[in-house]
N, C-alpha and C positions, 0 to 999 in steps of 0.2 A: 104126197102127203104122208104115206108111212116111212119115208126117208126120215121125214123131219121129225116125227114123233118119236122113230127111233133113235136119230141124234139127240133129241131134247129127253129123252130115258136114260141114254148112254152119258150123255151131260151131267144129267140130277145126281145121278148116281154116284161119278167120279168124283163133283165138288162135295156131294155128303159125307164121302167117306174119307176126303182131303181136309174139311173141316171140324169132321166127329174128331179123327186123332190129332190134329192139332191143339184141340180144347181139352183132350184125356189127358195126356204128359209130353213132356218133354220125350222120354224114353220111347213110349210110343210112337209118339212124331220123326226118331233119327231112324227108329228099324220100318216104317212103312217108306220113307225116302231111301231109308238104305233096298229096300225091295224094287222100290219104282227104279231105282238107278240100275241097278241088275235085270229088269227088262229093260230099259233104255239100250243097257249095253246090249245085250243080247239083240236087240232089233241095228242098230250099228253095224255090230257084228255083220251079220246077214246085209248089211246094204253096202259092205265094205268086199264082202264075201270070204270071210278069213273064216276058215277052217279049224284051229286049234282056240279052245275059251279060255284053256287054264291061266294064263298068265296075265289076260286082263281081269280076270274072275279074283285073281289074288290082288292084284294092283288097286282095285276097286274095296276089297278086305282090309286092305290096308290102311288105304284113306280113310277110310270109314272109320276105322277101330280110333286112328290118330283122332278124327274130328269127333267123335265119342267120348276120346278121354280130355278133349278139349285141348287143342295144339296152348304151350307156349304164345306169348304175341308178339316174341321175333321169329319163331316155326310160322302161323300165324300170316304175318306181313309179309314174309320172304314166297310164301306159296301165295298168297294174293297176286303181289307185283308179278310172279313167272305165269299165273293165270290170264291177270288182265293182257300182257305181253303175248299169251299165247293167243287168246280171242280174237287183240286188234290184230294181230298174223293175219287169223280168220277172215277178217274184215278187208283188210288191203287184197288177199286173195281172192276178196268175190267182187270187188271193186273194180279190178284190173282183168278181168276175163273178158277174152275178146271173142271165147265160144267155150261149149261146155264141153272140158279134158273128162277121158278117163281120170279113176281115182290113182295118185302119184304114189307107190310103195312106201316112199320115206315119210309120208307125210299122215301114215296110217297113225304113229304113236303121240302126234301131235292131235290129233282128232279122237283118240281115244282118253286123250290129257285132257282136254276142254271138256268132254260128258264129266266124264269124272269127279274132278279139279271142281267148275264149275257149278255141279251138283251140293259138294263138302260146303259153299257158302252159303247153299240155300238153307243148309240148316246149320249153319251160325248165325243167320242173320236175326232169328230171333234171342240170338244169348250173346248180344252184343254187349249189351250192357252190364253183365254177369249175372243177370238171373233169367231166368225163360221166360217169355215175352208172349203167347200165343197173338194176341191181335195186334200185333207189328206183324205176321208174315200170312196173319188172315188179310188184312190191310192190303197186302201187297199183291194178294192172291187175287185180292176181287179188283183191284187197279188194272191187273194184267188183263183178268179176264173183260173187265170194261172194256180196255184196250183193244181185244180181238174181234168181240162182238160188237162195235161201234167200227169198226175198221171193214168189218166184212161188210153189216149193213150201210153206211155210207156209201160205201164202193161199190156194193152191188148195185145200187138206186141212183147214186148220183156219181159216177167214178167214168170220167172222160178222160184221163191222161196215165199213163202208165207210169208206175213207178221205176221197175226193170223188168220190164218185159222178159229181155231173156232167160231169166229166171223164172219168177215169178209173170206169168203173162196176166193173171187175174189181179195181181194188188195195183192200186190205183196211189195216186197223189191224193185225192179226194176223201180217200179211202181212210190213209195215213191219217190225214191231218183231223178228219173225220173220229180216227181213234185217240187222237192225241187231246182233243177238245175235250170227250169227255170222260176222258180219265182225269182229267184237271179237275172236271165240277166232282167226280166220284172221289176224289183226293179230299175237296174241299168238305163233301155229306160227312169221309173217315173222319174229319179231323171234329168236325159238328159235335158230330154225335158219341166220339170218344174223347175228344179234347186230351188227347195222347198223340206228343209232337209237339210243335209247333202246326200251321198250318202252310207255313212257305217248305216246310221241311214235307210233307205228306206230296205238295205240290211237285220240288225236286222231284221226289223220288216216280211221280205221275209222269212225270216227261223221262227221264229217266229209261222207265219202262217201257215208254212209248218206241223212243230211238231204236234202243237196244236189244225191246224184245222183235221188234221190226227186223232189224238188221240179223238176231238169231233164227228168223222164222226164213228170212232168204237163204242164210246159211244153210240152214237144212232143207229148203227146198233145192239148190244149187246140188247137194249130195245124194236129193233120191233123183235128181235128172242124171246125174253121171253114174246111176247103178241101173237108172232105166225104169223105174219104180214110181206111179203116183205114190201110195204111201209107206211110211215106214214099218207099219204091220198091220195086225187086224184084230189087235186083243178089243181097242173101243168101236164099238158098232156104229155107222155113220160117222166117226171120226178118224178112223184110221190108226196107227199104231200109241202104243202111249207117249213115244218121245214127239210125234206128229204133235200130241199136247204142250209137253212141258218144253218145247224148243226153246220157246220166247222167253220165260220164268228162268231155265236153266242157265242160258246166253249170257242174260241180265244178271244174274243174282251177284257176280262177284265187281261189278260197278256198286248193286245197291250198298253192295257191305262198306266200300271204300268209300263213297258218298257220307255212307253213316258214321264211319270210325273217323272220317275228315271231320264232321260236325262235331262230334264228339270229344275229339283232341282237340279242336280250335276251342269252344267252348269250356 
């Protein structure tokens, strides 16, 4: 019981202060993610066990500052396509493991490319349309988190088949589909109740989240088995490290942009 209290503390907390700055500015919104990405990396770091910070600590500065001043939108498109290309990498890698490798040296700056890389579209994804958007990426916040919390309780209650066990031994098939349902109906309340979007478009972007924040949440559990680690740190109490959070959101974000800038262009 005080597990759960604590988790649901460590919870409240984290969405009030992800939502307070999202709604204060824009400028506020890029330096609290630019700060979350800086612990992300630093828990990486440590589950990678890399010893020197400097040079992903500037690499991360860097992005940052580009996606601050707001890339071009052929800089833009060119770093999306080598993102999504790096991820599904991600994905065919955790797809074709027949047990779980030490972490591969060469394959450290690719893994440090996707936190990164991936992080820069979560906060494009509300100034896609050239002005800052705050509930387009609250919208997508609480999709995700629908996603997790219907996933977990599903599976925990009714979850008889294994999603990938080897991985993952607790996510369930039940579980998934379980999150996937109702991030739809939560798609459908966003769309009610802000009538911002379309509602097949809120829906996309439900399933969307659903796959990919799935497929980012293995990914990162695949990398704390091969460091030996249940979690990625201990900043959230009852939840584990903060990238343990933002795995799914992060994973997904630069689908949701592509998603978005496809409707966008077509339209």
């Amino acid at each position: 019981m005080r597990e759960t209290i604590i988790r649901a503390v460590s919870g409240l907390l984290y969405t009030s202060i992800l939502v307070a700055s999202i709604l204060s500015s824009e400028v506020i919104f890029i330096i609290l993610f630019y700060l979350l990405s800086l612990v992300c990396l630093v828990e990486m770091q440590k589950l990678l066990r890399l010893k020197s910070y400097a040079l992903y600590f500037l690499q991360a500065i860097l992005f940052y500052l580009f996606s601050f001043l707001k890339f071009n939108q052929d800089a833009t498109i060119l770093l999306l396509l080598i993102t999504v290309f790096v991820n599904l990498f991600l994905v065919k890698d955790l797809l074709v493991v027949k047990k779980i490798p030490v972490f591969e040296k060469k394959k450290y700056i690719i893994i440090i490319f996707y936190l990164i890389s991936s992080t820069i579209f979560l906060t494009l994804i509300p100034t896609i349309e050239g002005i800052f958007i705050p509930k387009l990426v609250i919208g997508i916040f609480f999709l995700i988190w629908t996603n997790d919390t219907f996933a977990y309780l599903v599976g925990k209650n009714f979850g008889k088949h294994k999603l990938y066990e080897k991985i993952s031994p607790n996510k369930t098939i039940e579980g998934f589909l379980g999150g996937l349902v109702f991030s739809v109906l939560m798609s459908y309340a966003i769309w009610y109740y802000t009538h911002f979007l379309t509602m097949w478009t809120w829906v996309g972007m439900a399933i969307i989240l659903s796959i990919f924040g799935t497929l980012g949440d293995l990914i990162q559990s695949k990398f704390k088995r091969q460091a030996g680690v249940k979690d990625s740190g201990k900043l959230m109490p009852g939840h584990g490290g903060l990238f343990d959070r933002l795995d799914s959101i992060i994973f997904a974000s630069p689908f949701i942009y592509a998603y978005l800038y496809i409707l966008n262009y077509v339209s």
